[in-house]
C-alpha positions as CSV (number, residue, x, y, z in Angstrom):
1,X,-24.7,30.0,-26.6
2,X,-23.0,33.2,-25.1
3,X,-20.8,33.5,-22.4
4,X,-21.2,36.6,-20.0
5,X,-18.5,38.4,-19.8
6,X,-19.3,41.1,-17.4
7,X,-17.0,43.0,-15.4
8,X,-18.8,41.5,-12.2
9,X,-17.6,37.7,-12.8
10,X,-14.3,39.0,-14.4
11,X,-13.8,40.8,-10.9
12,X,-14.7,37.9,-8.8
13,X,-12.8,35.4,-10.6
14,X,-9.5,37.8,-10.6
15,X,-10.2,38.7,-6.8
16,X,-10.1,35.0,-5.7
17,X,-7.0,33.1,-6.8
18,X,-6.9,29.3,-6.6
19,X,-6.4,27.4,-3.2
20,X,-4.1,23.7,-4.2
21,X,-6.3,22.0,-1.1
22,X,-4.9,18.7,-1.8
23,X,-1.3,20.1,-1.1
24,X,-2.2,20.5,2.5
25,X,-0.5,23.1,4.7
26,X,1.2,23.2,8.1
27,X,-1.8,24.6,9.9
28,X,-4.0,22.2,8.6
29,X,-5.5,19.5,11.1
30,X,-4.9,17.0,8.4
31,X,-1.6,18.0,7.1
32,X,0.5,14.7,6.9
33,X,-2.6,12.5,7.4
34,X,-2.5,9.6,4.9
35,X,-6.2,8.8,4.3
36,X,-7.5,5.2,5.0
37,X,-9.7,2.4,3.4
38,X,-10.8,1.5,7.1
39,X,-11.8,3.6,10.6
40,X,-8.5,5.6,11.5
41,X,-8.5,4.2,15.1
42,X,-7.9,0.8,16.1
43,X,-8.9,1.0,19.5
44,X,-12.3,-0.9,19.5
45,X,-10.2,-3.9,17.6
46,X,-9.1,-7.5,19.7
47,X,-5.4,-7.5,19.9
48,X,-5.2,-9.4,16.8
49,X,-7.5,-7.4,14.3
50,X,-5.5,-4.8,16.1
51,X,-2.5,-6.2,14.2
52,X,-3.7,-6.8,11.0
53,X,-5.4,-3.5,10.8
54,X,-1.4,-1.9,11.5
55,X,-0.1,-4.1,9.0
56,X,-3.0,-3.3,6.4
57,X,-1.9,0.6,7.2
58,X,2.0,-0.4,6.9
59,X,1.5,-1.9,3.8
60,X,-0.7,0.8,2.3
61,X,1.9,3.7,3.9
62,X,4.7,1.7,2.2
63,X,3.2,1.1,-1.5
64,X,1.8,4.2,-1.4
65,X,-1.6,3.0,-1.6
66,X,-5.0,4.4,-0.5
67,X,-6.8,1.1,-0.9
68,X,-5.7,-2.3,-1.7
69,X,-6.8,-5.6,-4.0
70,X,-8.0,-9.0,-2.6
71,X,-4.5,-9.9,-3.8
72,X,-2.9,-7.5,-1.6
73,X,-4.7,-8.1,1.7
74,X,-3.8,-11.4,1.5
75,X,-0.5,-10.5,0.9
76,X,-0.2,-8.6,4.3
77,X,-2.4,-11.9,5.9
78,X,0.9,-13.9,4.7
79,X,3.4,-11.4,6.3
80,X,1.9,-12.0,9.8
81,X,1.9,-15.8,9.3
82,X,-1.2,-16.7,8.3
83,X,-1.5,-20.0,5.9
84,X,-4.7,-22.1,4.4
């Protein structure tokens, strides 16, 4: 196998450095944006999926998760009272 090495794709690559995307910047829309397991809006939720859905965020924002266990959701179901 051989690898071109022409000066076209030497000057291309050298032309366009590398953009760290996953840094985010200031300007961007989603700079500070934590990303989440479920819809970012809550406002179609009764007042009480409402809740659990801040508390899932909270808990996620907290741990530093992006998506949680079984374990975990029941965890957070615990924290707002909920029993068996």
């Amino acid at each position: 196998m051989t690898i071109s090495t022409s000066p076209d794709f030497q000057t291309t690559t050298s032309q366009a450095p590398l953009v760290e995307r996953r840094q985010g910047d200031s300007g961007s829309r989603f700079a500070g944006a934590e990303r989440r397991q479920f819809a970012s809006t809550h406002d179609e939720l009764t007042p009480a999926g409402r809740e659990f859905a801040e508390a899932v965020d909270h808990y996620k924002l907290q741990h530093r998760r992006r998506y949680i266990t079984h374990d975990e959701m029941l965890e957070v179901l615990r924290t707002l009272g909920y029993h068996r």
